[in-house]
C-alpha atoms as an extended CHARMM CRD file, in Angstrom:
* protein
*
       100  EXT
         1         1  UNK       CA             14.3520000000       -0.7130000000       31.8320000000  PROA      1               0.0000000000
         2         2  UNK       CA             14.8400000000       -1.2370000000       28.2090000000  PROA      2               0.0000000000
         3         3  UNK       CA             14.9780000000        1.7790000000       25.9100000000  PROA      3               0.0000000000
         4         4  UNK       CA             14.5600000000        2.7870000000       22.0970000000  PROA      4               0.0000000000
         5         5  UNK       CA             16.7850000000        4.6040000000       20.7070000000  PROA      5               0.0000000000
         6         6  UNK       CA             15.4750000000        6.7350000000       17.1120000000  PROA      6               0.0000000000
         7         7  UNK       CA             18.2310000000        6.7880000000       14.6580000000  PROA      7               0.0000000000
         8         8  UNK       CA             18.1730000000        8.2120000000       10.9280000000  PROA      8               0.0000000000
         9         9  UNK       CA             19.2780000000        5.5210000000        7.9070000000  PROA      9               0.0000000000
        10        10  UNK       CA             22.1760000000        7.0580000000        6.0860000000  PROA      10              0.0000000000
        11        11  UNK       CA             22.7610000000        4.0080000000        3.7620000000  PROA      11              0.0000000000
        12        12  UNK       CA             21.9230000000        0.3710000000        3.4150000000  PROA      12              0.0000000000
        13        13  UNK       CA             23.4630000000       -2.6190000000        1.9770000000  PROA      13              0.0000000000
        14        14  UNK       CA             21.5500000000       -6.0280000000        2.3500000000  PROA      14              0.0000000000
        15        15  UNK       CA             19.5630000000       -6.1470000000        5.5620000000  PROA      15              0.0000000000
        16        16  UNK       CA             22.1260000000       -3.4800000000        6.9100000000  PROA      16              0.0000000000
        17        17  UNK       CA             21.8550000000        0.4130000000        7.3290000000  PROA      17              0.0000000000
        18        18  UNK       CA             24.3740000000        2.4860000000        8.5540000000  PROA      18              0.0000000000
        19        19  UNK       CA             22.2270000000        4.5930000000       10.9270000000  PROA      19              0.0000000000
        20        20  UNK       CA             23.1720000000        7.9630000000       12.1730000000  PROA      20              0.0000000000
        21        21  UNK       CA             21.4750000000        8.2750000000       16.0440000000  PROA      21              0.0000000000
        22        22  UNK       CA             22.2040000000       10.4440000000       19.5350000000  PROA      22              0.0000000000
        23        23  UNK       CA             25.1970000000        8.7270000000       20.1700000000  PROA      23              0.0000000000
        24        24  UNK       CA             26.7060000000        8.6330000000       16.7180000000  PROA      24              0.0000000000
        25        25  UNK       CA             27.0670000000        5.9730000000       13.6290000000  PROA      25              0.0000000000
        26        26  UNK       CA             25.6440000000        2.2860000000       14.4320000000  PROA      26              0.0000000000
        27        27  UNK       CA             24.9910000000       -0.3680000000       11.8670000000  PROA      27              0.0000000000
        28        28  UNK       CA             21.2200000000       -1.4540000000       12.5530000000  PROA      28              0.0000000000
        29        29  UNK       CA             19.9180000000       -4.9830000000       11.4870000000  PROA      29              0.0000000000
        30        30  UNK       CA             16.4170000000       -4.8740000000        9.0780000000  PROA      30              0.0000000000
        31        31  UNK       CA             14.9950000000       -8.1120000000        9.4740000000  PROA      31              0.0000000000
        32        32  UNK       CA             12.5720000000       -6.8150000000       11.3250000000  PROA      32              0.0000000000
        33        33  UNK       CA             11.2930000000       -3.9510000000        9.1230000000  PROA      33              0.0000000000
        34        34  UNK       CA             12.1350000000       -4.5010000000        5.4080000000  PROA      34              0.0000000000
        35        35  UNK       CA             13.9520000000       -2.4220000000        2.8940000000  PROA      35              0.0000000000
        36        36  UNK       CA             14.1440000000        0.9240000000        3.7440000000  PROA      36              0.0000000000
        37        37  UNK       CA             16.1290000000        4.0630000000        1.8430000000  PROA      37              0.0000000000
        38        38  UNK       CA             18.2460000000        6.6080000000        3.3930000000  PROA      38              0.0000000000
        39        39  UNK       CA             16.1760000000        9.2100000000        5.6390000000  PROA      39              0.0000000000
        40        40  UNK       CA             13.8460000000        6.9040000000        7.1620000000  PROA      40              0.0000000000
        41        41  UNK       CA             13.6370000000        7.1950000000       10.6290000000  PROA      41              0.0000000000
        42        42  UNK       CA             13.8530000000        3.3610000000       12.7300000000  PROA      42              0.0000000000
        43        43  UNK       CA             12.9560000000        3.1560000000       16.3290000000  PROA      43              0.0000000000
        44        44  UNK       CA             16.1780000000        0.5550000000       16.9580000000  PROA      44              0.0000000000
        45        45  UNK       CA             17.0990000000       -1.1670000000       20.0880000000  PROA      45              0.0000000000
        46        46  UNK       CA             20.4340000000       -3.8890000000       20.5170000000  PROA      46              0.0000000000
        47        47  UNK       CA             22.0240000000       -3.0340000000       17.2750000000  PROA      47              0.0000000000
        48        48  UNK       CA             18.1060000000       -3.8940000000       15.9200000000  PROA      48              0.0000000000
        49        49  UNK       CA             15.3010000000       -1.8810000000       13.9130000000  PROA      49              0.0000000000
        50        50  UNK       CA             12.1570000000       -2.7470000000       15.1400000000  PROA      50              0.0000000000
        51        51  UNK       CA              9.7580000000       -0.3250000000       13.6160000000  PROA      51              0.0000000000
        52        52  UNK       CA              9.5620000000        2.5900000000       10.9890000000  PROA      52              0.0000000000
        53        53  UNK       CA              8.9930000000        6.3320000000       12.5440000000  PROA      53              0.0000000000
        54        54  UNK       CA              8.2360000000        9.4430000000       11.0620000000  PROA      54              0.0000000000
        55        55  UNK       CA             10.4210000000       12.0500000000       11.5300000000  PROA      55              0.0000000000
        56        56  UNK       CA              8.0530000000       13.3190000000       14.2150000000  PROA      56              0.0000000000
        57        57  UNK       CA              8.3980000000       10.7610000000       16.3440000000  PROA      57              0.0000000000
        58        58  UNK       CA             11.6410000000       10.1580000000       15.6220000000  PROA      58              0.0000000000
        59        59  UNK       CA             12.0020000000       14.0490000000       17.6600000000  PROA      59              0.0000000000
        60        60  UNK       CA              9.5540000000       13.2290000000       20.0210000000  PROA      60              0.0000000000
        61        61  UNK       CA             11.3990000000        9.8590000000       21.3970000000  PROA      61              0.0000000000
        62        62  UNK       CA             14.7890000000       11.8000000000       21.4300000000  PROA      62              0.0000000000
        63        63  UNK       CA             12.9770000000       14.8310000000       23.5630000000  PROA      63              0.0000000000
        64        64  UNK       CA             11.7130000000       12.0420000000       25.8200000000  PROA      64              0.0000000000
        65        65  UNK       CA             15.3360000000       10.7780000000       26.2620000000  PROA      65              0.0000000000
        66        66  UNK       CA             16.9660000000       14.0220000000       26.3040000000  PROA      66              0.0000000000
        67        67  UNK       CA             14.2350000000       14.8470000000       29.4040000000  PROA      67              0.0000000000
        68        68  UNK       CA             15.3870000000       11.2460000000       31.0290000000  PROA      68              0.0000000000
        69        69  UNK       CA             19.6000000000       12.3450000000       30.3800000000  PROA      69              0.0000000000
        70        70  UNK       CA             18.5640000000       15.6160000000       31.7990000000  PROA      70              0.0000000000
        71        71  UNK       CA             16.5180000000       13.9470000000       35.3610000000  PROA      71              0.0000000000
        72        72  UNK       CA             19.7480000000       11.5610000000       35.7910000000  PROA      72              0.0000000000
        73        73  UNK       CA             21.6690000000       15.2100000000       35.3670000000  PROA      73              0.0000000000
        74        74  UNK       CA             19.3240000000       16.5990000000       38.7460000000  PROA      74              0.0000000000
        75        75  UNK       CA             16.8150000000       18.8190000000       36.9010000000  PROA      75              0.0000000000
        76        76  UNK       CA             14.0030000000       19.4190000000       38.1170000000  PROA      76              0.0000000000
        77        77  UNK       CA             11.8000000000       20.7740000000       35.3190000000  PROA      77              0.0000000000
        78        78  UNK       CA             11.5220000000       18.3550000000       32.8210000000  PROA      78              0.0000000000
        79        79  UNK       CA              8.4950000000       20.2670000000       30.7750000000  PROA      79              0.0000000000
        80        80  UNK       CA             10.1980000000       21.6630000000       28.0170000000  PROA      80              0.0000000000
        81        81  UNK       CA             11.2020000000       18.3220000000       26.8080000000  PROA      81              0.0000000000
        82        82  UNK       CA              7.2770000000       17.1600000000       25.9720000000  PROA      82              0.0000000000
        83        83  UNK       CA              6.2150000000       20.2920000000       24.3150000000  PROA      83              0.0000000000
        84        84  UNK       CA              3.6610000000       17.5860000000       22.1440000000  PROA      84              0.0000000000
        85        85  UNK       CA              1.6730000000       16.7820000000       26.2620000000  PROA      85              0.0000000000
        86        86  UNK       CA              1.8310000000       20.4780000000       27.1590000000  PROA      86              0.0000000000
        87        87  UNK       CA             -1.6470000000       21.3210000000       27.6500000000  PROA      87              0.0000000000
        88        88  UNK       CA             -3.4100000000       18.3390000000       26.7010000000  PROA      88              0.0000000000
        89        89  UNK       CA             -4.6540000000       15.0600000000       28.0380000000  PROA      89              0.0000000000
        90        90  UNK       CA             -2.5750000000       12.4040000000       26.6240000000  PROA      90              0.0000000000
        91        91  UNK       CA             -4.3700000000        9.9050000000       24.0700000000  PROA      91              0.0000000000
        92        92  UNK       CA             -4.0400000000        5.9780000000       24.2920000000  PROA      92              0.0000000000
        93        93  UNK       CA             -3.0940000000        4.5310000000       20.8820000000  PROA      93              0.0000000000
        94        94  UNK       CA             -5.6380000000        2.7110000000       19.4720000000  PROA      94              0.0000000000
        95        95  UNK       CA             -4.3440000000       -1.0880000000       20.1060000000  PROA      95              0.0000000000
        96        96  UNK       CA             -5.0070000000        0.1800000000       24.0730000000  PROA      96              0.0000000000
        97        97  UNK       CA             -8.5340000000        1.8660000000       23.8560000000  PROA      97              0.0000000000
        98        98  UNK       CA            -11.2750000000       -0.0950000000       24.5410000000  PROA      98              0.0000000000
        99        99  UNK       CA            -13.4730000000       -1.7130000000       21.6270000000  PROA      99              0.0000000000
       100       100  UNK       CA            -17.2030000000       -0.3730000000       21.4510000000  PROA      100             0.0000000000
């Protein structure tokens, strides 16, 4: 299973940013996403950005691996962790739904 990890950009030089993530400081390639400035959110994976986030998602993805750190830890209730699917049916994004 491969997963994203969100990480914040605290500076950038070139196509580098140092990016600030859950498992501290990385240096992120942007080839993949542009120029960026310090804040923006990257959804990175293998030293990598491969998209922009907002800062939403950005806390949304970390919940989602928090609740997957948590289920490797034995919990049991995992709910707390995807506060945004509490009480709602979950929506495909619109590259999945079906064309009229």
């Amino acid at each position: 299973m491969c997963l994203g990890v969100p990480m914040q950009v605290v500076s950038v030089e070139g196509r580098w940013a140092q990016c600030r993530g859950r498992d501290g400081d990385q240096l992120i390639d942007l080839c993949l996403v542009g120029d960026v400035q310090p804040g923006t959110w990257l959804m990175t994976f293998l030293n990598t950005a491969r998209s922009v986030m907002t800062a939403e998602e950005a806390a949304q993805n970390s919940a989602a691996l928090d609740a997957l750190a948590a289920v490797l830890a034995g919990a049991d209730d995992v709910s707390g962790f995807f506060a945004d699917l509490i009480d709602r049916e979950p929506q495909l994004p619109d590259f999945l739904k079906v064309a009229p």
